[in-house]
C-alpha atoms as one frame of an Amber mdcrd trajectory, in Angstrom:
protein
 -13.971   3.502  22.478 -13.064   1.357  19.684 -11.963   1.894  16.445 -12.005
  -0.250  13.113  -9.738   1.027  11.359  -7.112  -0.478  13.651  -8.157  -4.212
  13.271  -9.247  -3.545   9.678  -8.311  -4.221   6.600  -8.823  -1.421   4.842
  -6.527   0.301   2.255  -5.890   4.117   3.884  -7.159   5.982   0.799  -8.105
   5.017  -3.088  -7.991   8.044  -5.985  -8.727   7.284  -9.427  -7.032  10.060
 -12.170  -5.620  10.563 -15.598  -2.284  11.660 -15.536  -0.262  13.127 -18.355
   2.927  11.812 -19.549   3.804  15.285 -19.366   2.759  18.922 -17.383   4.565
  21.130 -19.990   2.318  22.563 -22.743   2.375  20.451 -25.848   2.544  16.863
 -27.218   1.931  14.602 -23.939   0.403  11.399 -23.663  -2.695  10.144 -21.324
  -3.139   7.266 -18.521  -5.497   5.851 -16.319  -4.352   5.583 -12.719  -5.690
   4.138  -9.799  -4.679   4.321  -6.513  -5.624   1.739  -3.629  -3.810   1.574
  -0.532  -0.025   1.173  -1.933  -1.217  -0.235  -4.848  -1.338   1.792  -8.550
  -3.093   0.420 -11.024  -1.960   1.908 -14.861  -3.874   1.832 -17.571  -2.215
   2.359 -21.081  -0.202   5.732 -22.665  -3.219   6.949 -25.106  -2.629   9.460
 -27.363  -6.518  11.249 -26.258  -7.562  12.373 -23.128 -10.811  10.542 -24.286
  -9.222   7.251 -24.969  -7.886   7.322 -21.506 -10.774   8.330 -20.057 -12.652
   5.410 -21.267  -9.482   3.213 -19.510 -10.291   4.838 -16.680 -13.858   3.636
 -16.423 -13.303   0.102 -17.485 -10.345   0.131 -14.907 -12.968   1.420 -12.410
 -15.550  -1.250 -12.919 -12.947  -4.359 -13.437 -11.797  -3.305  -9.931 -14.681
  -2.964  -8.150 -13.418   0.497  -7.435 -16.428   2.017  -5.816 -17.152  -1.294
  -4.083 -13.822  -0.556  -1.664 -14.216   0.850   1.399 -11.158   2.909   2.872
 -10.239   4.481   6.754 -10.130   8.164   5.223 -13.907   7.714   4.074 -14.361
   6.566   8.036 -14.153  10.096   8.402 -12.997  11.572  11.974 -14.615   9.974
  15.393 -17.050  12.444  17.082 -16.077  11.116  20.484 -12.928  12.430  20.859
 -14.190  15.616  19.506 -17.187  15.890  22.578 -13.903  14.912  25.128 -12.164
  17.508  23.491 -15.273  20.037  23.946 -16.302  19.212  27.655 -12.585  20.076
  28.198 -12.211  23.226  26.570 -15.678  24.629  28.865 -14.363  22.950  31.748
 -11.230  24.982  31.303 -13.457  28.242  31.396 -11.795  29.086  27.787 -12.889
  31.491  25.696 -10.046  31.797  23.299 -11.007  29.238  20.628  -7.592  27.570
  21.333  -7.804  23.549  22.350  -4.177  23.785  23.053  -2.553  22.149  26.073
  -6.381  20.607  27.236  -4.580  17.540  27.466  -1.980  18.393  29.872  -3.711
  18.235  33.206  -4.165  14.025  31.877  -0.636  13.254  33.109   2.561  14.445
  32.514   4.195  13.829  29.062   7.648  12.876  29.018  10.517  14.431  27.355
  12.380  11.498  26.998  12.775   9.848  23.580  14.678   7.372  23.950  11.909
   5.281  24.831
């Protein structure tokens, strides 16, 4: 089984927000933020959550932002989950708990030094 997301390039996650200067009640300020991989993106302090909000979607189109793809939209693999499942009936289960299926594999060592 192969994965992509270990030989890819793709940023880990992306999140695109307006943050306030401030999460008290009163006078605060409003920016754009965008997040890709490790790198944020700010737009300006506005004094209107509208103002900012129109940052945000400029911000969103100059960088391509739905254009990226990222690992967490990957989503999980369904492989290991039917390896997971033919283990837990094998087992005879009927608990609901996947815990310790992994142990008849080989024996895990308690060393960490290695």
């Amino acid at each position: 089984m192969s994965t992509s997301s270990s030989t890819s390039k793709k940023p880990t996650l992306k999140r695109a927000s307006i943050l306030p200067s401030d999460w008290r009640p009163g006078a605060r300020k409003w920016a754009a933020c965008i997040v890709i991989g490790g790198d944020m993106h700010w737009g300006e302090w506005q004094e209107d959550f509208g103002e900012a909000d129109s940052d945000l979607r400029c911000m969103v189109n100059n960088l391509s932002y739905e254009l990226i793809d990222t690992v967490e939209e990957e989503g999980f693999y369904p492989e290991r989950a039917i390896i997971m499942e033919e283990k837990y009936q094998k087992s005879g289960r009927t608990n609901g708990l996947f815990i310790g299926l992994n142990e008849e594999d080989g024996e895990v060592s308690n060393d960490n030094s290695q």
